[in-house]
N, CA, C and O atoms as a MOPAC input file, in Angstrom:
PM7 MOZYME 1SCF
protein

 N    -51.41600 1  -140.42400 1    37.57100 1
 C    -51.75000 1  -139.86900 1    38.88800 1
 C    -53.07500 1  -140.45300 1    39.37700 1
 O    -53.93800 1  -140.50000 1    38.50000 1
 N    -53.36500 1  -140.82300 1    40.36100 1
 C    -54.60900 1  -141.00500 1    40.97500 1
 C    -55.45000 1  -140.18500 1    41.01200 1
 O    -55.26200 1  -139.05400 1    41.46000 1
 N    -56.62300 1  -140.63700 1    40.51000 1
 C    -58.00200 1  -139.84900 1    40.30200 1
 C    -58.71200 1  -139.34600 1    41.57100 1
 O    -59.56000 1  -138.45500 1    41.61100 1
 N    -58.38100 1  -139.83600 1    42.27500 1
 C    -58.76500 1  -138.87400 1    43.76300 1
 C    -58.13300 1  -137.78100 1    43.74300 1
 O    -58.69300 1  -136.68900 1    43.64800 1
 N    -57.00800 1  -137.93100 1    43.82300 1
 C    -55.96600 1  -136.60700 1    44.00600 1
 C    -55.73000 1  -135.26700 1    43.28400 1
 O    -55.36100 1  -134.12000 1    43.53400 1
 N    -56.33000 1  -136.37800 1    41.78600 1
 C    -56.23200 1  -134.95600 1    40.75800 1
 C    -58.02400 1  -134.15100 1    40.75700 1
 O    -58.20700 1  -132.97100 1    40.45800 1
 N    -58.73600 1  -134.76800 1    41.01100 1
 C    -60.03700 1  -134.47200 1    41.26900 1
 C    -60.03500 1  -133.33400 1    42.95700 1
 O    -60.71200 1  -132.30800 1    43.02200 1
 N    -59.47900 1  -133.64700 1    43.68600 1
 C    -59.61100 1  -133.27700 1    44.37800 1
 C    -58.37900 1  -131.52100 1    44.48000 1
 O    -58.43700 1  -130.51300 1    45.18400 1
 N    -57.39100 1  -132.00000 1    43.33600 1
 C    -56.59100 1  -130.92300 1    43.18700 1
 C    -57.38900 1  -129.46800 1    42.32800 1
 O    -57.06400 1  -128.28200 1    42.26400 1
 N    -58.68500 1  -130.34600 1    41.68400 1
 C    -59.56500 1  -129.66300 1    40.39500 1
 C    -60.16100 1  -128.68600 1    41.58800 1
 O    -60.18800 1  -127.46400 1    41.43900 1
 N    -60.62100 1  -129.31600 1    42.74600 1
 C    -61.72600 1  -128.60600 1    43.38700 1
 C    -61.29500 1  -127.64900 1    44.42900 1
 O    -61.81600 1  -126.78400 1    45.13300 1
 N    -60.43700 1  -128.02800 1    44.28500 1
 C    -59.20600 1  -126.67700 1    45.14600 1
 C    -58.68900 1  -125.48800 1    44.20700 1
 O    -58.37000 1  -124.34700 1    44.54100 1
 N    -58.69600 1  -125.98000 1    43.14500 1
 C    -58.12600 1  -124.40500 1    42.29100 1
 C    -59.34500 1  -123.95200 1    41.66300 1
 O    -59.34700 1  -122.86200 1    41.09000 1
 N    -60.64800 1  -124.85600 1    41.72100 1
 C    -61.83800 1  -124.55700 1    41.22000 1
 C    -62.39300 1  -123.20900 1    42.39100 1
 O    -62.85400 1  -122.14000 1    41.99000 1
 N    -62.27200 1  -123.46000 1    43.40200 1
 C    -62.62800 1  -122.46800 1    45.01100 1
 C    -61.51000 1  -121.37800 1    44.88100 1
 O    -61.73700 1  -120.17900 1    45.04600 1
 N    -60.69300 1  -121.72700 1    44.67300 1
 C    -59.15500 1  -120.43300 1    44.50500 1
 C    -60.25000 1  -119.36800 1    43.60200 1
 O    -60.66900 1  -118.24500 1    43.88200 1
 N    -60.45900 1  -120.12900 1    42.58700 1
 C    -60.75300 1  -118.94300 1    41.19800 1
 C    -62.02100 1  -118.47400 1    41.95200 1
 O    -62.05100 1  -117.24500 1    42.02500 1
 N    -63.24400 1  -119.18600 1    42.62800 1
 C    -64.37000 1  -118.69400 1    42.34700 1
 C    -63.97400 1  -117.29300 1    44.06300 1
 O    -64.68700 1  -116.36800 1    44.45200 1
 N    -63.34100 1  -117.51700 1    44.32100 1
 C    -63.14900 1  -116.51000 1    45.73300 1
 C    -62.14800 1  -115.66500 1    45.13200 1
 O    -61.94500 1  -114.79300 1    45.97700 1
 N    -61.57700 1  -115.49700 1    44.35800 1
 C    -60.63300 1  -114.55000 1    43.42400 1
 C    -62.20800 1  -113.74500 1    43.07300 1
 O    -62.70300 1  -112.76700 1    43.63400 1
 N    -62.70400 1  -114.52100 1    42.00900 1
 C    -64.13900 1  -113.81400 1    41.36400 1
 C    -64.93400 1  -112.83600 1    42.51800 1
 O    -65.20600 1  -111.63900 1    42.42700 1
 N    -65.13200 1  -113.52500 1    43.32800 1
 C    -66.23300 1  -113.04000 1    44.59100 1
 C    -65.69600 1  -111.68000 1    44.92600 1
 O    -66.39500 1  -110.67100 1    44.83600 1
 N    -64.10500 1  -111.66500 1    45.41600 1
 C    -64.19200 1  -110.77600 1    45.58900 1
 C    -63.84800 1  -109.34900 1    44.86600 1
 O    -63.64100 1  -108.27600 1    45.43200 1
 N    -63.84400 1  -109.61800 1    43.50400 1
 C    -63.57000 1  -108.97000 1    42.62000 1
 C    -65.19500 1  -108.21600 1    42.52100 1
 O    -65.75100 1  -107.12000 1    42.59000 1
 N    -65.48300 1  -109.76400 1    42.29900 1
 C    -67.07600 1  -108.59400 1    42.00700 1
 C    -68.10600 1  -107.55000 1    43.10400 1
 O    -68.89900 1  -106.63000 1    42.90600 1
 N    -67.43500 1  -108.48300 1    44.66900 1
 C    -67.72500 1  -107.35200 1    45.78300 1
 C    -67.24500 1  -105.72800 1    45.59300 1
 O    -67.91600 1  -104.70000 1    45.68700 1
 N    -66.14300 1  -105.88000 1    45.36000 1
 C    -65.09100 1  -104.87300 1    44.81600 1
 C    -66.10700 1  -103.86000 1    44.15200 1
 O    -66.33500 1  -102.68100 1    44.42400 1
 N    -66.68400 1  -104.76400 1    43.12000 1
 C    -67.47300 1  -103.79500 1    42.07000 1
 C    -68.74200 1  -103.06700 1    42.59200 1
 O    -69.15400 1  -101.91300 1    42.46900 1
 N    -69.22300 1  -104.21500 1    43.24300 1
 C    -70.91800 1  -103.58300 1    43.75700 1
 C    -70.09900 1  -102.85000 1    44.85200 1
 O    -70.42500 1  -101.66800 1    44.73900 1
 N    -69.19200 1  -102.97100 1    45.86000 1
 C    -69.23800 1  -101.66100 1    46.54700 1
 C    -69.07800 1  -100.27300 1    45.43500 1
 O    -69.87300 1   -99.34200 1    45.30500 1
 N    -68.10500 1  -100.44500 1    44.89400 1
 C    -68.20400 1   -99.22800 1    43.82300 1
 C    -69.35700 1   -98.66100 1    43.60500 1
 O    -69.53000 1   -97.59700 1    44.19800 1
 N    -70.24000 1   -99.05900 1    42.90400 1
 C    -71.76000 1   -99.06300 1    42.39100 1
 C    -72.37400 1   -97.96100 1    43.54500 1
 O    -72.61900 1   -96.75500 1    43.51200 1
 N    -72.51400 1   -99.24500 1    44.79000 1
 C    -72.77700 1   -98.60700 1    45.97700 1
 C    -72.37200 1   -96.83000 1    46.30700 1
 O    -73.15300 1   -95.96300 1    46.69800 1
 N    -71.06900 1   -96.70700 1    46.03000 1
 C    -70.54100 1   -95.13300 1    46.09800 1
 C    -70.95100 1   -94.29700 1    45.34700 1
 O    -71.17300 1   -93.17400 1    45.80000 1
 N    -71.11200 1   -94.49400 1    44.38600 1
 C    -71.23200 1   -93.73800 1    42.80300 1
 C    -73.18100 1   -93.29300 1    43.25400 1
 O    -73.66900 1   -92.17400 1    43.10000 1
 N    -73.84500 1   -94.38000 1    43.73500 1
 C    -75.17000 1   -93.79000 1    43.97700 1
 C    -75.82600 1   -93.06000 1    45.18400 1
 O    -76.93800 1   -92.60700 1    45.45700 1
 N    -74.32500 1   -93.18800 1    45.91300 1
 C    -74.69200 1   -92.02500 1    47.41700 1
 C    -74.06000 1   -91.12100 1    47.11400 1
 O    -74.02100 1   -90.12400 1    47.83600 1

């Protein structure tokens, strides 16, 4: 496969996961947020 393509396939599922994460962990600090009001 061409190294552009698969590099560039890396940095697309690399952004998938880290915006999966983000908003998982928003998820959490709003929680946090509730629990101390």
């Amino acid at each position: 496969s061409h190294p552009f393509f698969t590099g560039k396939m890396k940095l697309v599922d690399t952004a998938g996961r880290v915006d999966k994460f983000r908003a998982r962990y928003e998820k959490h600090l709003q929680m946090k947020n509730k629990q101390k009001n």
